[in-house]
N, C-alpha and C positions, 0 to 999 in steps of 0.2 A: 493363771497361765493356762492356754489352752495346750490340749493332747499334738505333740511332736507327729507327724503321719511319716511314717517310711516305707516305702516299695519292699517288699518282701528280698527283691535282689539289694536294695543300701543294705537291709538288715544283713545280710548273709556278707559282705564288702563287712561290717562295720564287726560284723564276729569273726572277721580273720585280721583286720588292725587289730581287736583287741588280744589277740593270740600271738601279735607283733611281726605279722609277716608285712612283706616287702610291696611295693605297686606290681613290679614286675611278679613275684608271689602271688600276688591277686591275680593278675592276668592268669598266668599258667592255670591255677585249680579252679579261675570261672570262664576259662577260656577266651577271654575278652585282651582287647588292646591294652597297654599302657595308660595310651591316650585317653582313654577310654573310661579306664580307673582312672586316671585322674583328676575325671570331669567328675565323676558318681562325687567321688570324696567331696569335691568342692562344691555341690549342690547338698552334699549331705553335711557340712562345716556350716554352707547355711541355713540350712534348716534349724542344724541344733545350737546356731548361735556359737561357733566353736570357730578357732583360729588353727585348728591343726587337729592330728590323728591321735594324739595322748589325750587332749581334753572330748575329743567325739566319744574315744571308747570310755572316758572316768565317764561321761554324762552321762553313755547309754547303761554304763553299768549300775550308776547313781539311780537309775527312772527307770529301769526295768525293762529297756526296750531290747537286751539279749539277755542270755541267763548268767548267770554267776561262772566264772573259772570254777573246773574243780579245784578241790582243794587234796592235796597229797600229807596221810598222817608224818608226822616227826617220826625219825627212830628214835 
């Protein structure tokens, strides 16, 4: 399988679904339409081969193309 290529702005779109914000959320913090985001996402579903924003961000978390959640210790 060859290397997935994402524009540095999917990457930044695909680390706030994986933090589970909203389209309208994406717009407001990259300043972008709706519409807008909603095209990225679905250019970026086909790139990774995904049918939605839970399987975009498991893949990119799976292949390394954002970093890991932190992780918060137990009390």
């Amino acid at each position: 399988m060859s290397a997935i290529e994402l524009s540095e702005s999917e990457i930044a779109i695909l680390r706030l679904v994986a933090q589970g914000r909203t389209n309208r959320q994406l717009g407001l913090h990259l300043n972008l339409a709706e519409k807008t985001i909603r095209n990225a996402l679905h250019g970026i579903f086909q790139k990774l081969g995904c049918s939605d924003r839970t399987q975009a961000a498991v893949y990119a978390l799976q292949h390394s193309l954002i970093p890991d959640p932190p992780t918060t210790p137990r009390a």
